[in-house]
N, C-alpha and C positions, 0 to 999 in steps of 0.2 A: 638447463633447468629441468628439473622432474616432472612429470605428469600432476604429481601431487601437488605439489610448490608449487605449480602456476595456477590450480583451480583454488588452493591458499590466498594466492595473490589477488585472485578477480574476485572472491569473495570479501577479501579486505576491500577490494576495491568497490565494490556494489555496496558495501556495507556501510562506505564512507560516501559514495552517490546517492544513497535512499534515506541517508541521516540530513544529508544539505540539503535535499528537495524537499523531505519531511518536514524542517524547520522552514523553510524559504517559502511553499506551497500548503502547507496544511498537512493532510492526509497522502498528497500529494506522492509521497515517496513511496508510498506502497503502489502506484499504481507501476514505477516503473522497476520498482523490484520484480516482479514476476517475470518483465522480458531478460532483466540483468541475469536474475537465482538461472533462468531457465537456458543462457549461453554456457553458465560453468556447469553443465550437467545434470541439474534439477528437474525432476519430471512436472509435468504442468500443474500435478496437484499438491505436490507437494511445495512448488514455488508458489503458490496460490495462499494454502495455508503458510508458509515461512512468513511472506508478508504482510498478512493478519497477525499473527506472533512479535514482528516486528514494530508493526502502527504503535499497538499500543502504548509501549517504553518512549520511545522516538517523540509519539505526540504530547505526550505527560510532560516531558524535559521540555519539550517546544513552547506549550503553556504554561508551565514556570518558569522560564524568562519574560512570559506577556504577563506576568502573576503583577497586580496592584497596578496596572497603567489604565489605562482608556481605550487603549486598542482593544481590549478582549472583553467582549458584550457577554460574561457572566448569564445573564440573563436570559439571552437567546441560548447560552450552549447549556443551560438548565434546561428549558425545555425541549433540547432537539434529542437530550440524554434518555428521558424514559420512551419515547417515541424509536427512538433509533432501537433499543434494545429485541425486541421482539425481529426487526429485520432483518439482526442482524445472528440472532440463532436459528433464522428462516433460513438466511444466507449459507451462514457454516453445515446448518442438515444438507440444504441441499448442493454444500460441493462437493459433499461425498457422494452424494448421488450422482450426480450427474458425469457423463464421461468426458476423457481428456477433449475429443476432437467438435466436441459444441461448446465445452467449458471454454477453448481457444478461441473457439470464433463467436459465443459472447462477448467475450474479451475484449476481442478485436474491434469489435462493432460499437461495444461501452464506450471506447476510447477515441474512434472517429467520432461517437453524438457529440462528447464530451470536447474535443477537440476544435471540431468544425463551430457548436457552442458559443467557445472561448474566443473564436476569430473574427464571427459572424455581430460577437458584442459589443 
C-alpha cells in the first residue's frame, strides 16, 4: 500500500474515531482528534485547528438526535452558548500564537486534569 493510501486510510479512520466519541462523549471527539490528526502527519496546529473545524458539524448532528427528548437541557446549553463564545475567539487568537512545543504540553496537561477529574469522581 502507498504512502498516500495509508495516511487516506488513518484519516478515514480518525475521522470515523472522533465522530463515535463525538456523539458517545460530547465534545469529547475533538479532544482525541489532535493525538489521531497528529500520528498521520499533521502538525500540532494545524490538528489543533482541524478539530475545532471538526466539533462543530459532529456536535450539531449529535444534538439533533437528542433534538425533542429530556436528555438535552435546552436551557442550560442556552446559556453556556453566549458565555462560551468570547473563550472561545480568546481561544482560536491565541493558538495562533502561541508555539507548537507549550501548545503540546498544555495539551498534555488539559487532558491529565481532565482525566485524573473523571476517575477521581
Amino acid at each position: 500500500m502507498s504512502d498516500r493510501k495509508k495516511v487516506k486510510t488513518k484519516l478515514v479512520l480518525t475521522g470515523s474515531a472522533v465522530g463515535f466519541l463525538n456523539g458517545l462523549f460530547g465534545s469529547g471527539g475533538g479532544i482525541v482528534a489532535v493525538p489521531l490528526l497528529r500520528s498521520c502527519g499533521t502538525d500540532q496546529k494545524s490538528a489543533h485547528a482541524c478539530s475545532l473545524a471538526v466539533t462543530l458539524p459532529l456536535s450539531a448532528l449529535s444534538a439533533l438526535l437528542y433534538l425533542g427528548t429530556r436528555e438535552l437541557p435546552w436551557q442550560d446549553a442556552l446559556r453556556l452558548i453566549p458565555a462560551g463564545i468570547p473563550g472561545a475567539l480568546l481561544g482560536g487568537i491565541l493558538l495562533k500564537k502561541i508555539p507548537n512545543k507549550p501548545l503540546k504540553r498544555l495539551f498534555g496537561i488539559m487532558m491529565i486534569i481532565a482525566g485524573g477529574r473523571l476517575i477521581l469522581r
